[in-house]
C-alpha positions in Angstrom: 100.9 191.5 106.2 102.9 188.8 107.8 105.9 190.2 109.5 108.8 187.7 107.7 107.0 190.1 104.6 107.6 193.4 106.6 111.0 192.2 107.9 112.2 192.0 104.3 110.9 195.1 102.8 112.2 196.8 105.7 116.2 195.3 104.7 115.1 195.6 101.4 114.8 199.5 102.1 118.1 199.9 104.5 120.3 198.1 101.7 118.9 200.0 98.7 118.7 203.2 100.6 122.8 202.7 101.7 123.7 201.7 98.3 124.4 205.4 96.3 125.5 205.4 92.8 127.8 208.3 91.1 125.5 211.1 90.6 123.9 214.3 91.6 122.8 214.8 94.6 125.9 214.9 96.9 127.9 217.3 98.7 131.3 217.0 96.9 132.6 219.0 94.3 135.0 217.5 91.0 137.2 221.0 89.8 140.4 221.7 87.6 141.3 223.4 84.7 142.0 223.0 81.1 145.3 224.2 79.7 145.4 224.7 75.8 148.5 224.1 73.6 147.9 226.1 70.7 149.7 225.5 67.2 150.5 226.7 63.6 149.7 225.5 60.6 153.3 224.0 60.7 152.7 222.0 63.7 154.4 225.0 65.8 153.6 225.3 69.6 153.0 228.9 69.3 150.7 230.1 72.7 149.9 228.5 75.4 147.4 229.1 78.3 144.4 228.4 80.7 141.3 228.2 77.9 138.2 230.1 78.8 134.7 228.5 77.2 136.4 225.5 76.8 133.4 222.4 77.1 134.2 219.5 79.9 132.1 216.8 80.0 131.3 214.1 83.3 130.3 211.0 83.3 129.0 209.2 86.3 130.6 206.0 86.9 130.8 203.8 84.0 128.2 205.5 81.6 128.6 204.9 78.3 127.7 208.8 77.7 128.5 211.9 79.4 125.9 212.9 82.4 127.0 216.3 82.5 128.8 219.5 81.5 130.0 222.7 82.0 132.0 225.3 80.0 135.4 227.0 81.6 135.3 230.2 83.0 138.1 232.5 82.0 141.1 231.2 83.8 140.2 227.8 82.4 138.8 226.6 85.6 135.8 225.1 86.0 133.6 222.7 88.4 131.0 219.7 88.9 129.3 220.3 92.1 127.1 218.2 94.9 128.6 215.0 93.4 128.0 211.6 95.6 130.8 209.3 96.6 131.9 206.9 93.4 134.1 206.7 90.6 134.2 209.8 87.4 135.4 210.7 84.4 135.8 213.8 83.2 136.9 215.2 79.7 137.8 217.4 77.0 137.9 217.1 73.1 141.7 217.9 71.7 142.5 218.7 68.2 144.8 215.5 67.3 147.8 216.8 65.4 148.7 213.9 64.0 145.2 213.4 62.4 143.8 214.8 59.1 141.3 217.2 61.1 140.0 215.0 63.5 139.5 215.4 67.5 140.3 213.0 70.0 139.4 213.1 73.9 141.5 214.0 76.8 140.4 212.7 79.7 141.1 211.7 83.8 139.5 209.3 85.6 138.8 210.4 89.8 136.8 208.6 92.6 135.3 210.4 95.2 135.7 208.8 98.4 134.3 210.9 101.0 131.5 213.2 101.8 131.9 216.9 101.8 135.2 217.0 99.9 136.3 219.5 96.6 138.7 216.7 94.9 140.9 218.5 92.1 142.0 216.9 89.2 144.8 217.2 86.9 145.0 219.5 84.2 143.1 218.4 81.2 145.8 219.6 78.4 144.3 220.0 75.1 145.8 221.3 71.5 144.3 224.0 69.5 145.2 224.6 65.7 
């Protein structure tokens, strides 16, 4: 093999090998909690509290699906672990109040910048009928 050819697959690996997508396979850590606005049949705010075995979904960059999920534990918290450096969304399906049955999705949009860090997000608040 010539070495211009070994030159370039050797650059070829450095840049693809420095290049990391969102994804798996990090050491940082998404986590929050998901607060639930519960209401009557009147459209009453009636309770109101951190939701246990609520589902949260992640997606990894600019997915068009989700990439992962996780139900909440009982104080509503929950957590997306050994995450790489890039951009996330993570959400939650609502009841929508205003809507003849239907859900829609509350969600919140982080970037992980660093290495090694637990990044909390917002509370995802979602309604309950």
């Amino acid at each position: 093999m010539k070495s211009s050819s070994i030159a370039f697959f050797a650059l070829l690996a450095i840049v693809t090998g420095c290049t990391s997508l969102p994804g798996d396979g990090g050491t940082s850590t998404l986590q929050g909690k998901v607060y639930v606005e519960r209401y009557n049949e009147t459209g009453t705010l009636y309770q109101e509290y951190y939701g246990g075995e609520v589902r949260v979904y992640l997606v990894y960059g600019d997915n068009v699906g989700f990439d992962d999920d996780t139900r909440t534990s009982y104080d509503g918290s929950y957590k997306f672990p050994f995450l790489r450096k890039g951009t996330y969304t993570v959400f939650a399906y609502s009841d929508c109040l205003t809507c003849d049955g239907s859900v829609e999705v509350v969600k919140s949009t982080i970037e992980i910048t660093d290495n090694n860090k637990v990044v909390e997000i917002p509370d995802l608040v979602i309604q309950d009928r």
